[in-house]
VOGU-3710 file (C-alpha; in Angstrom, 3 decimals, decimal comma):
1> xxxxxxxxxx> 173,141/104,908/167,583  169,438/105,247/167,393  167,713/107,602/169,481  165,793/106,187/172,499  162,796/107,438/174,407  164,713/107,705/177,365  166,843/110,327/175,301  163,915/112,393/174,405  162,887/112,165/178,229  166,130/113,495/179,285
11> xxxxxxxxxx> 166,324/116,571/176,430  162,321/117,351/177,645  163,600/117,283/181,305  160,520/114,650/181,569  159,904/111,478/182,571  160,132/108,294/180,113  156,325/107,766/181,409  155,516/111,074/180,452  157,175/111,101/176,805  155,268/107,795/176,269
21> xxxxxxxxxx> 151,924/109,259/176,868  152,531/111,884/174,777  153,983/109,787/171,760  151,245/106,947/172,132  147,978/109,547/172,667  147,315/108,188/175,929  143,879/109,074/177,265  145,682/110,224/180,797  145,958/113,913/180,120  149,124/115,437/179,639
31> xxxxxxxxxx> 150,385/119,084/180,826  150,607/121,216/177,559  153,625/122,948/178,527  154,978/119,054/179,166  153,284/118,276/175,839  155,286/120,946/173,804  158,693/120,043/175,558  158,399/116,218/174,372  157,549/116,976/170,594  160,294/119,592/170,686
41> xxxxxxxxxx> 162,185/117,015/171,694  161,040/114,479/169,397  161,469/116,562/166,583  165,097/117,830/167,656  166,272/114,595/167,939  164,444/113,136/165,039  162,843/110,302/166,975  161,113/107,417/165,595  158,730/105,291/167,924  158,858/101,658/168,064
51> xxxxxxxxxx> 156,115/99,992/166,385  156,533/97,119/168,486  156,190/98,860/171,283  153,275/101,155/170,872  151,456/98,184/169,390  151,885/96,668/172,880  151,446/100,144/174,627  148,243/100,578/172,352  146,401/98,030/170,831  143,820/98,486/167,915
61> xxxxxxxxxx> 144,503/101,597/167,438  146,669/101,248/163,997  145,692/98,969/161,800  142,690/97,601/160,264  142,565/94,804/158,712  140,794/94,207/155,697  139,577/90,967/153,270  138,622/90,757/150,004  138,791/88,203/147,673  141,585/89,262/145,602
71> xxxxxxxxxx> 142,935/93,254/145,234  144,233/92,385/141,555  140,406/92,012/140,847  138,998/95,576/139,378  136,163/95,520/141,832  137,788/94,913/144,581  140,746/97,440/143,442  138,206/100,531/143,195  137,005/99,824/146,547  140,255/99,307/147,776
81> xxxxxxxxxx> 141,271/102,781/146,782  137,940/104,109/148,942  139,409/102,242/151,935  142,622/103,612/151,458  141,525/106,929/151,071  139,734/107,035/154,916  142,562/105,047/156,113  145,087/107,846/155,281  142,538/110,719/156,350  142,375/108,659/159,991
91> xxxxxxxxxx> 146,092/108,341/160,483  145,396/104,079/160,043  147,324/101,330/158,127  145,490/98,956/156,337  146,501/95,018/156,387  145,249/93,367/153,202  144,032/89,846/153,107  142,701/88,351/149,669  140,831/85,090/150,502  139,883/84,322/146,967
101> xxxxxxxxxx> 137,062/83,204/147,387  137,874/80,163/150,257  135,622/80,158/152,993  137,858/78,510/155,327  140,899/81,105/154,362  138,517/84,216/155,220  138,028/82,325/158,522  141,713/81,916/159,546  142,531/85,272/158,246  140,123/86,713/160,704
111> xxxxxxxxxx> 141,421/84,454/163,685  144,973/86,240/162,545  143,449/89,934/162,291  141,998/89,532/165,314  145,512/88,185/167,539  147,029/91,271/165,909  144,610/93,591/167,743  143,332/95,079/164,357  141,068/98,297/165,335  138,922/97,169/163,005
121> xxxxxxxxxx> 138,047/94,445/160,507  136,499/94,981/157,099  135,028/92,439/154,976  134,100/93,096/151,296  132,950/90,766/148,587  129,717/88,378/148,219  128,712/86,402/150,727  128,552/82,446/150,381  125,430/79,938/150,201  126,893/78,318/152,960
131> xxxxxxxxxx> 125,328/78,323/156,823  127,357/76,303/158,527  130,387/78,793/157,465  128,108/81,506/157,849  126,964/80,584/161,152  131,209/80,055/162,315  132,285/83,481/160,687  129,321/85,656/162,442  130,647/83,789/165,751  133,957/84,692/165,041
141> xxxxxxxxxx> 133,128/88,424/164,128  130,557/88,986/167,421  133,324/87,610/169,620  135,926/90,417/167,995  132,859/92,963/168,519  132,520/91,508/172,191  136,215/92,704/173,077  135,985/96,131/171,559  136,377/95,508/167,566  134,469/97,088/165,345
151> xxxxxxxxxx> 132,900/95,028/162,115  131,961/96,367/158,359  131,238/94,565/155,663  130,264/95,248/151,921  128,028/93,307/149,998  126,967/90,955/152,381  123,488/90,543/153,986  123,840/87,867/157,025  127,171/89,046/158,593  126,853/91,034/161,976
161> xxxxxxxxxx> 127,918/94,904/162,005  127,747/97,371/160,039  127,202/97,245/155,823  127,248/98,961/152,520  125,143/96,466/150,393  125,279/97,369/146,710  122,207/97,527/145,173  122,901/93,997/142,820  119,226/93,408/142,453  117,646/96,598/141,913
171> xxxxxxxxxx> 120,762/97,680/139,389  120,303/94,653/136,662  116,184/94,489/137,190  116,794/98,358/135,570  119,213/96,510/133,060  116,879/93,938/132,171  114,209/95,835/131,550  115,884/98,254/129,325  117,118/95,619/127,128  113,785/94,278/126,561
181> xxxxxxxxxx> 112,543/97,396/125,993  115,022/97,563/122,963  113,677/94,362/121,567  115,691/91,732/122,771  114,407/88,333/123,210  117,260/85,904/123,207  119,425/86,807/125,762  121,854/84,925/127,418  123,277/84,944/130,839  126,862/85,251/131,902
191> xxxxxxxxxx> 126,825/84,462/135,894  128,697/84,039/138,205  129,347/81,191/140,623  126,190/79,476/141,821  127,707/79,674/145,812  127,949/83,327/145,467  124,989/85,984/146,765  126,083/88,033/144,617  125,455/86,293/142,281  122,100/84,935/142,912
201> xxxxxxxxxx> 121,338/88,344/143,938  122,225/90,207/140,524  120,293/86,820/138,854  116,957/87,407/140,569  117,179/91,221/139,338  117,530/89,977/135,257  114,698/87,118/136,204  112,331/89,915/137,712  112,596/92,244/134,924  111,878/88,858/132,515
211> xxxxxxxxxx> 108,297/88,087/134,328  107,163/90,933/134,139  108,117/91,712/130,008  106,601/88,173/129,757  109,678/86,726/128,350  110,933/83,545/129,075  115,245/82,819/130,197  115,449/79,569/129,811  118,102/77,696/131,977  120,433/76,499/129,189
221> xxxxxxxxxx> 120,744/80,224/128,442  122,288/80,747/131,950  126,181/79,623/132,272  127,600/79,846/135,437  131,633/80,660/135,537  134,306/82,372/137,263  134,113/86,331/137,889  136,557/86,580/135,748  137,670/87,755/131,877  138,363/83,662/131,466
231> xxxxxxxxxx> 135,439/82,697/133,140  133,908/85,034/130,438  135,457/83,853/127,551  134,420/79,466/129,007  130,647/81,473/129,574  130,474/83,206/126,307  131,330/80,163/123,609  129,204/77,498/125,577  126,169/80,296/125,120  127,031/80,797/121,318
241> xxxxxxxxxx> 127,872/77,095/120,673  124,522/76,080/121,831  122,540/78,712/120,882  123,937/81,052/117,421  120,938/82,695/117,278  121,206/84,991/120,951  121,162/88,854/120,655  122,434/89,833/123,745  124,745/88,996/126,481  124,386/90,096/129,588
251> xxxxxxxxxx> 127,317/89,663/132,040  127,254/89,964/135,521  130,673/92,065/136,045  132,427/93,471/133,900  135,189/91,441/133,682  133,493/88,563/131,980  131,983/91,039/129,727  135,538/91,666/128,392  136,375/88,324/128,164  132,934/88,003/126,113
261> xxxxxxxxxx> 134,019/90,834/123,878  137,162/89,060/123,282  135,540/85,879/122,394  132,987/87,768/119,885  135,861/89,630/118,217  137,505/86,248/117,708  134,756/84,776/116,177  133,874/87,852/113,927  130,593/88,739/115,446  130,339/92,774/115,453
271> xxxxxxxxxx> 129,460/94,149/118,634  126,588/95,295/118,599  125,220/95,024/114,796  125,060/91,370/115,289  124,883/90,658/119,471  124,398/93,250/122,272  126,984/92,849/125,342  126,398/94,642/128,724  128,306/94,308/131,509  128,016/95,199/135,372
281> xxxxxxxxxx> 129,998/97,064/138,286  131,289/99,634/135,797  135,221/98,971/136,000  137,555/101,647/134,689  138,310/99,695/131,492  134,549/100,153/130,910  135,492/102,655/128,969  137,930/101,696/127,421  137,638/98,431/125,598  135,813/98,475/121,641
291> xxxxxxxxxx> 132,856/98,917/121,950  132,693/100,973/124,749  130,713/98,456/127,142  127,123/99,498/128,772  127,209/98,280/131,936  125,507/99,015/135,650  127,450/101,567/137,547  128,309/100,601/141,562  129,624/103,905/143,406  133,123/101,284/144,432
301> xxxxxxxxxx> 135,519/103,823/145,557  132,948/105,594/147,336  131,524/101,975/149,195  134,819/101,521/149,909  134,863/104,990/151,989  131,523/104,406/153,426  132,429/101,070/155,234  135,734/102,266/156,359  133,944/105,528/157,667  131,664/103,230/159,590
311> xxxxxxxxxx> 134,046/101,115/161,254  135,999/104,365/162,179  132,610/106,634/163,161  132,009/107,399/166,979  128,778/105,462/166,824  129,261/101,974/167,321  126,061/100,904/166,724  125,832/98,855/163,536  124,327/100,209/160,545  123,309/99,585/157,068
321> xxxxxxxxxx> 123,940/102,049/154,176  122,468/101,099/150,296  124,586/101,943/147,381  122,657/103,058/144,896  123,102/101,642/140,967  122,600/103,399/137,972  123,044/102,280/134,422  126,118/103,386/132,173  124,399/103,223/128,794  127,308/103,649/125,991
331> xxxxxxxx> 127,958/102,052/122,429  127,929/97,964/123,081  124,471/97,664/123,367  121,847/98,196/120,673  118,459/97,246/118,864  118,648/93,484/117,460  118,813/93,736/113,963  115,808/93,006/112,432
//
């Protein structure tokens, strides 16, 4: 039969209350002789506590929930693992939503999170062009923060609490500007989707670095897709079809830039004697993939540890921590050939 707490009460010659304070953590101090009796105890008798019942007994003080917009997705993977990582190191579980990319999902998944009694909630991924959704989700989140939640978020600007906010425009303005200072003129864009910050924010970076070379990006040479290797593949053969003549492609993560590669190797252009392909976020498969892709580096595992280290800190306060990004220059991008 399993063991019950009121066995462990009876072995510590304690009461049940008492072996339930000690067990759950309970802010009403226990005696430390008392203390040492119940985890003897405990450990004698190889108790297990009921979840159930110290969820009840102490609510958000386990779990943290956490939404991205889909854990299969590299990015969201690497920062993932940084979550993780301070989960374990704080004794928490982590409950994984992927809204991909649904407004209305991310909404209902924090009206769940937040019946569960989550310690803390944790959103990371770009924000949407959207106010009216904007407006409903920072209700949502202030209410939570109202009855004792804590907020992070990562990548997002507008949301309330704390953030990590990657530094999208900063990181391809330095891209931009060292492929022009290579030589290249025509250049097209691999974006993402237009209702995205992210990617309007990683846009106005290449478009900065373009004034002020003096060099025009025209709009056809801007194809907006899914963050994906597929959306990079639809991106890539519009670009070529309507304009042969490009020497670089720049794509805004790194998993369109595969899908670009893929595309190019199909087609028999070499990478890069005959088109330039960079890439951005700096996945692990960065590395690996022919060419070796250059591509703007994002510290994800680390932004990942950040946020969850702010919505576990002692200071509530919210806050707002940059990650810096720095380019990973390797054999996929080159000169244009005269």
């Amino acid at each position: 039969m399993a063991v019950t707490l009121a066995d462990v009460a009876r072995l510590a010659g304690v009461s049940p209350a008492t072996v339930s304070r000690v067990i759950n953590d309970s802010a009403k101090p226990v005696n430390e002789d008392l203390r040492e009796r119940v985890l003897a105890a405990v450990a004698e008798l190889h108790y297990v506590p009921n979840a159930h019942a110290q969820h009840v007994a102490r609510p958000r003080q386990a779990a943290v929930g956490v939404i991205v917009h889909d854990v299969s997705d590299p990015y969201f993977a690497e920062i993932t693992r940084g979550l993780q990582r301070q989960a374990a190191d704080h004794g928490r579980l982590l409950v994984i939503c992927n809204s991909y990319r649904v407004p209305e999902r991310e909404l209902a998944y924090v009206a769940l999170l937040r019946a569960q009694q989550v310690h803390a909630l944790i959103l990371a991924g770009s924000g949407y062009h959207d106010d009216a959704f904007t407006a409903t989700l920072n209700a949502e989140l202030a209410a939570y923060q109202h009855s004792g939640g804590r907020v992070a978020v990562i990548g997002r600007h507008r949301l309330v609490g704390s953030a990590v906010l990657p530094a999208n425009e900063a990181g391809a303005h330095a891209l931009g500007l060292r492929i022009l200072g290579l030589g290249h003129r025509r250049v097209g864009v691999i974006a993402g989707p237009r209702t995205l910050t992210t990617t309007t924010d990683r846009l106005t970076g290449f478009r900065q670095a373009f004034d002020e070379c003096g060099v025009e990006l025209p709009a056809r040479r801007v194809v907006h897709a899914d963050f994906t290797r597929d959306g990079g593949v639809t991106a890539t053969t519009t670009l070529l079809d309507s304009d042969p003549t490009l020497t670089a492609l720049v794509a805004l993560n790194d998993s369109m830039a595969v899908g670009a590669l893929a595309t190019l190797r199909e087609r028999g252009v070499r990478v890069p004697e005959d088109i330039s392909v960079t890439g951005f976020d700096d996945m692990p498969i960065a590395r690996d993939v022919t060419p070796a892709l250059t591509t703007v580096r994002l510290p994800l595992v680390e932004m990942g540890e950040r946020a969850m280290a702010l919505a576990l800190g002692d200071d509530s306060s919210p806050r707002t921590e940059p990650a810096p990004a720095t380019i990973a220059w390797r054999a996929s991008c080159a000169p244009p050939t005269p």
